[in-house]
N, C-alpha and C positions, 0 to 999 in steps of 0.2 A: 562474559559467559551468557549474557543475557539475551545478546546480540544473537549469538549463536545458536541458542533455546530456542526464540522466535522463528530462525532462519530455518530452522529442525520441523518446526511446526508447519510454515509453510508449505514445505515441500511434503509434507505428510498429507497436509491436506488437497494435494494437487493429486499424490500418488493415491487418495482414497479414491477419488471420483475413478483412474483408471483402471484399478481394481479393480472394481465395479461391472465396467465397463468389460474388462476384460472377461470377469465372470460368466457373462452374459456371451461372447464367443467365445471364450473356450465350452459354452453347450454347444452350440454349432459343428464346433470339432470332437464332441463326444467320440463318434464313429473315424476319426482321423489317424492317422499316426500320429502317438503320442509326442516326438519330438519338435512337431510345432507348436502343441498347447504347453513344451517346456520352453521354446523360442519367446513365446509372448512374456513370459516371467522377466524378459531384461526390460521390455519397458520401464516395468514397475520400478527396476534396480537404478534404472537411467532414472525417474524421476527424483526417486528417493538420495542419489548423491549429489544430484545435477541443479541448482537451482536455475539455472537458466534452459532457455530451449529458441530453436528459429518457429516463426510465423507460418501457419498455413491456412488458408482457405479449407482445407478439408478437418480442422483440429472440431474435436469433441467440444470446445470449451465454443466452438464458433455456434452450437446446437443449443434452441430452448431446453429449458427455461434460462440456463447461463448467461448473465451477464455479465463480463469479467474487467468493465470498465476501469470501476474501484480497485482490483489488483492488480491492473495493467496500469495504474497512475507514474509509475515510475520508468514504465519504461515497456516494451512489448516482451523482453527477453524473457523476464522475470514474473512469475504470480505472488505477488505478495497481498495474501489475506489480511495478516496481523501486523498495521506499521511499524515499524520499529522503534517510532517514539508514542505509542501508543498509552503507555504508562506516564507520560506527563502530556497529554491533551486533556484542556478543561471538559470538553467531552470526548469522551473515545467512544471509538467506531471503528466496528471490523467487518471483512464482508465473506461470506464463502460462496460467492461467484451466482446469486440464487437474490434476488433483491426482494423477494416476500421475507425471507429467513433471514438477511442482513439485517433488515428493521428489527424484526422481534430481539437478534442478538444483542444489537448495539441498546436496544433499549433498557435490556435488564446490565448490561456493563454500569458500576458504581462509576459516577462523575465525580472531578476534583472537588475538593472541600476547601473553599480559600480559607477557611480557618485551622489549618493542619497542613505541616510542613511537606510530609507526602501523599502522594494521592492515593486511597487504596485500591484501585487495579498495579499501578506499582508495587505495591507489597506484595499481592497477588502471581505477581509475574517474578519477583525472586522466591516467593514457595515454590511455584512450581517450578523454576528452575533448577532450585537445591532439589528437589523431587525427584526432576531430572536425570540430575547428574547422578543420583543414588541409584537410580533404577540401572543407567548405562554401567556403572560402576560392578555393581554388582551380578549383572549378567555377562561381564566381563572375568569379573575375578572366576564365579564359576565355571564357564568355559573353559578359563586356563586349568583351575585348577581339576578340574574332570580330567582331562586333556593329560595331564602330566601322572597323572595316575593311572589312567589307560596304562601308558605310556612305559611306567614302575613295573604295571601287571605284564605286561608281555615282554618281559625284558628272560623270562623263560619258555618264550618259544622258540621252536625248533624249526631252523630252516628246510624249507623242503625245494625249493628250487629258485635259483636268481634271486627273486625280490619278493617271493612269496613262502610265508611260514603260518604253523601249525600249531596251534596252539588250545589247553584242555581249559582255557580261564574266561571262553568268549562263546556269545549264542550263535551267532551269525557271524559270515564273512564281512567284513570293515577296510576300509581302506585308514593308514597311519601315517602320519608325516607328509609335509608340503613341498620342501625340495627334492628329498630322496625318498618317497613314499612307498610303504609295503603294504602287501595285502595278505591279510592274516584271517584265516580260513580254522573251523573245528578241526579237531581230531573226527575221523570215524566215517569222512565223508567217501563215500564211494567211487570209482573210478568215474563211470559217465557224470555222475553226481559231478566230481569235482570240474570235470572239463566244462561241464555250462556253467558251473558257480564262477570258474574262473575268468570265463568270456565273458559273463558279464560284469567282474572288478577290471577286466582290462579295458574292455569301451570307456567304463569311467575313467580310467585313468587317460585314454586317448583325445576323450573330451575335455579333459584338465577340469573334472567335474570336482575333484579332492580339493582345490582349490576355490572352486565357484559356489558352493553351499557355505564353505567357512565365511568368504568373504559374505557372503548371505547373511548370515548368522551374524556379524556383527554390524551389517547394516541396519537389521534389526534390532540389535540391541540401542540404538541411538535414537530406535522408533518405536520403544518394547512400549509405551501408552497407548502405542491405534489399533485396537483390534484387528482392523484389515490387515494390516501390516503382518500378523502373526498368520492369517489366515492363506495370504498367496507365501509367505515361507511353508507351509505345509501343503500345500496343494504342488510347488515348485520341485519339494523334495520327492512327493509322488510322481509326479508328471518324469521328474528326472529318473525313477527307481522303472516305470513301466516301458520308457524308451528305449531304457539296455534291454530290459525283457526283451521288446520288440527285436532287437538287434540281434539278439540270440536267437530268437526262435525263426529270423528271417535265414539264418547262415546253420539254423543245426534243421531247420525245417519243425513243422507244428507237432510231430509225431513224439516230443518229449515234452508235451504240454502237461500231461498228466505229471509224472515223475517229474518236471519243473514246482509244479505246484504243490505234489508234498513235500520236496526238501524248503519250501518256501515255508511251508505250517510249522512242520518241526523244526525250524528255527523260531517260529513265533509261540509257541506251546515250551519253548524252553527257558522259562523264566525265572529260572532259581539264579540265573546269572547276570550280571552287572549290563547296563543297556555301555554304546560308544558315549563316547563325551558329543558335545556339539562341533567341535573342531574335528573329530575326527570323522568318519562316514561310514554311515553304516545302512542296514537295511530298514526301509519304512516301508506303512502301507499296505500290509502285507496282503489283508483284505481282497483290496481294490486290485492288486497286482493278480492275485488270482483268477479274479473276472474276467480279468482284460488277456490275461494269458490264454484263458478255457477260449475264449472267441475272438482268438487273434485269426488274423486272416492276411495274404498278401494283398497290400489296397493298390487297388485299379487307378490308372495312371488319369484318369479324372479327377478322383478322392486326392490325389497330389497334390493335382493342380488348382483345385478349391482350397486347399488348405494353404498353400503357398502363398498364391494369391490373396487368403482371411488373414496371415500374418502380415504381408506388403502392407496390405490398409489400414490394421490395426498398428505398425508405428506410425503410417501418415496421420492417424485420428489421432492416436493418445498419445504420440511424443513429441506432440507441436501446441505452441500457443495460440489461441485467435489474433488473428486481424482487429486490429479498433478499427472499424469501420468512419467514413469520413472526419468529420475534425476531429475525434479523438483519435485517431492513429499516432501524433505525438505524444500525445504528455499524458491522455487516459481520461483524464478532464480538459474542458475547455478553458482551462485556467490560459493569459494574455492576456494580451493586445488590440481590441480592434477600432474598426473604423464603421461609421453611418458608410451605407451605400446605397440606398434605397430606402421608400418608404414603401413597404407591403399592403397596409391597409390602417384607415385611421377613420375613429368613427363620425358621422355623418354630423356629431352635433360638435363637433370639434373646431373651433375658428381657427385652430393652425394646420399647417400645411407644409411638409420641410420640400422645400421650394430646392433648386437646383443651387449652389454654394451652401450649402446644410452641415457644416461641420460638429461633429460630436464624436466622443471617444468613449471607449467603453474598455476598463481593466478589470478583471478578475480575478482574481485570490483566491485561496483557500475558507478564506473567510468571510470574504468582502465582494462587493461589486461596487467597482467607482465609476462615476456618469464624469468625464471633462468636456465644457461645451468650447466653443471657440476659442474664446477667451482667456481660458485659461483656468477657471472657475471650478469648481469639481463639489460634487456630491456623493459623499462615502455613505454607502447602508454595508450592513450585517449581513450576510447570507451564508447559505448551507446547500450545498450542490446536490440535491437528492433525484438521480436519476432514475428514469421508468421509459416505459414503451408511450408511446403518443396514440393513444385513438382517438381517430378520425372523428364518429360519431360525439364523441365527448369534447373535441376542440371545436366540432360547429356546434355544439350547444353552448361554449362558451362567449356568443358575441348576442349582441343586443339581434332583434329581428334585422335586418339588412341586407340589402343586395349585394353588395362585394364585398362578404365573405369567403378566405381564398380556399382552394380546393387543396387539399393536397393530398387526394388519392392518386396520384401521380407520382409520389415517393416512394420507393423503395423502403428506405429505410428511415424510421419516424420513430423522435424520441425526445422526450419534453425535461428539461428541471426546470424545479420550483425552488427561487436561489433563494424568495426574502420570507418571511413569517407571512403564515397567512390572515395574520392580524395587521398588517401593513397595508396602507394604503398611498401611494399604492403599491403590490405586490409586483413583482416583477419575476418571468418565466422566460427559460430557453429555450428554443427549438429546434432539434438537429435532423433536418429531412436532405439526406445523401450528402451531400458535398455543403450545404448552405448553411448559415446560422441566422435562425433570427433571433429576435430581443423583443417579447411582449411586453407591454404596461398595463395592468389592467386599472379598472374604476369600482368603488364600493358606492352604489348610491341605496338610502336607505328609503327612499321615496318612492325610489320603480316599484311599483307590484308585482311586473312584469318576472326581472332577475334582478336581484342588491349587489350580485357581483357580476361582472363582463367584461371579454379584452377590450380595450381604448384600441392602441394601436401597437402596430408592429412595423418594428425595423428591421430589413436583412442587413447583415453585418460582416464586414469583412476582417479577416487577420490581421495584423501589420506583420513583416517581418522584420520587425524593431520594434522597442519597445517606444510607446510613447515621450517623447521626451517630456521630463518633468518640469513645468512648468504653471508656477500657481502663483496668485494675488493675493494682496493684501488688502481688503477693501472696508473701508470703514463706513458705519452706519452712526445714527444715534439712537438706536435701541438701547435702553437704561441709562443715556448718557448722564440725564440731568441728576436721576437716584445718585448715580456713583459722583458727582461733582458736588453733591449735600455732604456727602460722606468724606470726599477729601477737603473740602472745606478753603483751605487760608491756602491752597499749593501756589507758588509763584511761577511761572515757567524762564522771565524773563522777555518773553515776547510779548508785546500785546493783544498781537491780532493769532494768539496761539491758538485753535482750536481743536475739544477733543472727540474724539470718534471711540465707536466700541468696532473694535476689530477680531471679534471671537469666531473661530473659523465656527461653519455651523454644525462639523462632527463634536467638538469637542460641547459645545452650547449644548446640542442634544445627550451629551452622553455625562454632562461632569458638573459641576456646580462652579466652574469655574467660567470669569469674565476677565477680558481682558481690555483696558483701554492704552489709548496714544494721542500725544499731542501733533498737528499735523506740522509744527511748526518746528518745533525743538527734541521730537522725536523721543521728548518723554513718555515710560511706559510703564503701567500698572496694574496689578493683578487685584478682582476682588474677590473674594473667598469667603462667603459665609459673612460679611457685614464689613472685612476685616481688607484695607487697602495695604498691597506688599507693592515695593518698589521693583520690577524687573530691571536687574542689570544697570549699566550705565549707559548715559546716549549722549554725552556734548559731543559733538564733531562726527558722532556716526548718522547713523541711520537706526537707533534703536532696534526693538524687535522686527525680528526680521524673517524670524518662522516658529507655528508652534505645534506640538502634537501632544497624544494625552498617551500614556502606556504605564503601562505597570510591571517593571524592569526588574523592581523584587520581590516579585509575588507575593504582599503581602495583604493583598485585599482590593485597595484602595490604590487607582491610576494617579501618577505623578502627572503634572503638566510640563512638558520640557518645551525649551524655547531658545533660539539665538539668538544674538544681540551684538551690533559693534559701535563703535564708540572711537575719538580721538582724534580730530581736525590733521595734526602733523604727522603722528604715526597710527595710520586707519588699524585695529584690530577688532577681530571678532571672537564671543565666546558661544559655548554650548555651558546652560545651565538646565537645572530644575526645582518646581516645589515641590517640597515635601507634604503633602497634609497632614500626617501624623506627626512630625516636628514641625512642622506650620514654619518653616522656613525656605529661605532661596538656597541653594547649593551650586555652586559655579564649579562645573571641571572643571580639570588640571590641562587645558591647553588652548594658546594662541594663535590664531591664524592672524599672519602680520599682512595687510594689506590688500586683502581681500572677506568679505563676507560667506555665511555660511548657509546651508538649511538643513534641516531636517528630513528624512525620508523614512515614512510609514509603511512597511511593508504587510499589512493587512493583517498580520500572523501574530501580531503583541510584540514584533521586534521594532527597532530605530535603527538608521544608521544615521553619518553627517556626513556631509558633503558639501565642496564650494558651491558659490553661488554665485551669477553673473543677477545683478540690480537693473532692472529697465523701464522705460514706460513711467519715470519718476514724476508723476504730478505734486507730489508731498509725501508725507513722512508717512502716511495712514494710507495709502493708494499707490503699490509700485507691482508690479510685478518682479518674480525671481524665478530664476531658471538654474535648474541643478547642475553641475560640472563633473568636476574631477571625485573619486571616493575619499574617503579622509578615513573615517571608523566606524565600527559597531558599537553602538551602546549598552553594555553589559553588565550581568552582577556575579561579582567573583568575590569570596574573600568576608562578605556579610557589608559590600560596597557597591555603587552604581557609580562604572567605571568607562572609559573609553577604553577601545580591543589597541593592542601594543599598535596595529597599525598607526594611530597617533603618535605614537610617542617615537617612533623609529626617528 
């Protein structure tokens, strides 16, 4: 239901802006025949049921200030403001298409609390659900039950012809009932009287209007929280009430304008009696209907064909999505795959120079930005896709004084994110001018007088249309070696010439307290944790550790270290384990891979999967390269356990 509340919201908020929108022509058609300013009302209804829509070039959403990148993440069909798993992101962030007003919202949203089981925007988001449902609940049951009581009360009136009865218990003529519907008129009404009251309950009925207000009505009840929403049902039900006017006074002629407009007051002046239910139809507006009656006129076949013409446009504008304009036209963000292609500009005091065979890879996340150079190598940072407009003026202020500084008033379309903390050094920025991407680095120097901060260099970057294959090294150094060999003391490996390495990838070194060492020899591997040496896994006859990642699987605070390991000269098997830090122990899954090895895969979002692995480039037990293969599982917490997903176990 929750799912559904959101989905409800979205589309509420999509159908605000064309309200709006629409408000603003139907003033234009002030002077129009009214039954085009009732045509523009299906918009709103189309948004309001519809969460999807096709793409246009001419869509509202494509117009400043709109930027609809953030709701078009998922896809172009859909505007989705309020993610759907919004209530468990450690930070959440919503956006309503308006990026000065995104920041302010997301900023006051509560973030997770890792010391509390749920986060409270989650709690937040079943209030207002139950809220919800109370609200639609009960603007339901009232309708019916109006609706059935009408219904009680005219059960003594007196037919007066076909489908139409008479009755002393009602103010006004109403229309009743959806499949076989009657139109149930006072007692007392006059001859001409009743021949226009009656043409115009029959236009309604021609229009199948008895049917299109209810369904009205209860699209609203699903939307009874947005103001707007209540505000084009009332303007829809005028716009519908002054049409038929129109229709009668085009067919009986303007000369019963006067005698239209008083039996319209003495119906409105007769208020000792019950108003229709919402399901049924009756008269509104009565006001406005009078206005528009006194200075009704036959409109000149220009006034038509402007108004025709204002409706054609306004569903090309309000009942289409934008275009994401160059790389985001897939996925809404630049989130992939790419490749070096070029180097754009690199500053002058720079001794590198990516020369022609320049390889380097670059994946994006949701969360992350990972740098892989040739090799195999990778460097994972943190990031936040905060997108904005690109000015010109302010990216040539940002490079040191230099001549090839690149121009790019030559784009079209120019738009910068800032992926890492701007306490990073160095920061790193994206730049999306029309079809191209590039990838700034910039420099913090605290000695220039001149600027402390300026771009280094920039790379244009291309897509892959595959994903990189995964492929990563084990590489050992002797950073702490000697500390952690005081501390293991007496260990024997069996070899002589056993030597050991620290082989702690450098995400997890920057982000964890944890170290990890290997013998290069005998492929023994150890974990040190706060002073404290734990044995990883088993390694006679394998290849020891063999991959590791840091995540926190049970949200309990505090990131786990998982890592694979295989073992066994005669029958080769590989495991997936992890430590615990709050039990300060090793935990080995529940499963064997017989005869092949395995790795780990970080997907930038706090998930793990495992997967086989192909072993290469074997110089020793602390230096191989692995390359990801086949899927195996997800690593998951069900149950108040960190488990493999059944795909293992199948």
């Amino acid at each position: 239901m929750e799912t559904l509340f959101l989905k409800i919201l979205n589309m509420s908020l999509t159908a605000s802006y064309v309200i709006i929108a629409l408000l603003l022509i139907r003033l234009l058609l002030k002077r129009a025949p009214k039954k085009y300013s009732y045509l523009l009302w299906a918009i709103v209804l189309f948004r309001l049921v519809c969460p999807v829509s096709i793409s246009s070039e001419l869509s509202l959403f494509n117009a400043p200030p709109f930027d609809m990148t953030a709701a078009q993440k998922s896809g172009e069909a859909a505007l989705s403001y309020v993610p759907a798993d919004i209530g468990y992101m450690e930070k959440p962030g919503m956006t309503v298409g308006i990026p000065t007003v995104n920041v302010m919202i997301s900023d006051t949203l509560p973030q997770a609390d890792p010391t509390t089981s749920v986060n409270p925007l989650q709690i937040w988001i079943q209030i207002g659900t139950v809220l919800w449902c109370l609200g639609v609940l009960a603007l339901l049951v009232y309708s019916l039950v109006t609706y059935f009581r009408l219904k009680r009360r005219m059960a003594t009136a007196v037919l007066l012809d076909k489908h139409i009865f008479e009755s002393d218990n009602i103010r006004s003529p109403f229309i009743l009932g959806f499949i076989k519907p009657r139109i149930y008129i006072p007692f007392g009404l006059q001859e001409q009287e009743r021949v226009y009251i009656l043409k115009h309950e029959a236009y309604h009925l021609k229009r199948k209007d008895h049917l299109i207000k209810p369904l009205a009505f209860v699209v609203l009840a699903f939307h009874w929280f947005n103001p707007l929403v209540w505000l084009a049902f009332i303007l829809m039900a005028k716009d519908m009430e002054m049409s038929c006017d129109e229709k009668v006074l085009s067919e009986t002629g303007s000369g019963i304008a006067k005698d239209y407009c008083t039996s319209l007051l003495s119906f409105a002046a007769n208020r000792r009696l019950p108003s229709a239910s919402p399901l049924a139809f009756g008269e509104t507006g009565i006001r406005e209907r009078v206005k528009n009656i006194l200075r009704f006129k036959t409109p000149k076949k220009r006034v038509i064909v402007f108004s025709a013409a204002a409706c054609i446009i306004a569903v090309a504008v309000c009942a289409t999505n934008p275009i994401v304009n160059g790389a985001l036209q897939e996925t809404g963000e630049p989130y992939g795959s790419y490749r070096f292609e070029e180097q754009v500009y690199m500053n002058l005091l720079s001794s590198f120079v990516a020369v022609d065979g320049f390889k380097e890879y670059y994946t994006f996340t949701e969360n992350s930005l990972i740098i892989t150079d040739g090799a195999g190598n990778q460097q994972k940072m943190k990031a936040v896709y905060e997108r904005k407009a690109l000015d010109v003026q302010k990216f040539n202020e940002s490079f040191m004084p230099s001549i090839n500084v690149p121009n790019i008033l030559g784009y079209k379309e120019r738009y910068e994110y800032v992926l890492t903390d701007s306490a990073a050094d160095p920061e790193y920025r994206l730049f999306l001018l029309d079809d191209e991407v590039w990838l700034a680095k910039t420099h913090k120097d605290n000695v220039n007088t001149l600027k402390s901060e300026y771009i280094w260099s920039i790379y244009k970057i291309s897509k892959l249309d595959e994903e990189i294959v995964e492929s990563e090294s084990i590489v050992g150094t002797q950073d702490g070696v000697d500390a952690f060999l005081a501390l293991q003391k007496d260990f024997n490996s069996g070899y002589d010439t056993d030597k050991c390495y620290n082989i702690t990838p450098q995400f997890i070194s920057e982000n964890s307290e944890y170290s990890i060492f290997k013998y290069d020899k005998s492929a023994a591997s150890f974990l040190l944790y706060k002073g404290v040496v734990y044995p990883l896994g088993e390694w006679f006859g394998g290849f020891g550790v063999t991959s590791m990642a840091l995540a926190d699987i049970d949200n309990d605070g505090d990131s786990e270290l998982y890592f694979t390991y295989s073992w066994g000269s005669g029958l080769h098997r590989s495991h997936a384990a992890y430590f615990s830090p709050s039990a300060k122990e090793i935990v080995t899954l529940p499963y064997t891979n017989i005869n092949k090895d395995m790795t780990l895969v970080d997907h930038g979002d706090g998930s793990l999967s495992l997967y086989g692995a192909d072993i290469s480039n074997l110089m020793d037990f602390a230096h191989f390269d692995r390359k990801k293969t086949d899927f195996i599982s997800d690593i998951v917490y069900e149950k108040g356990q960190i488990l493999l997903s059944a795909a293992a176990n199948e």
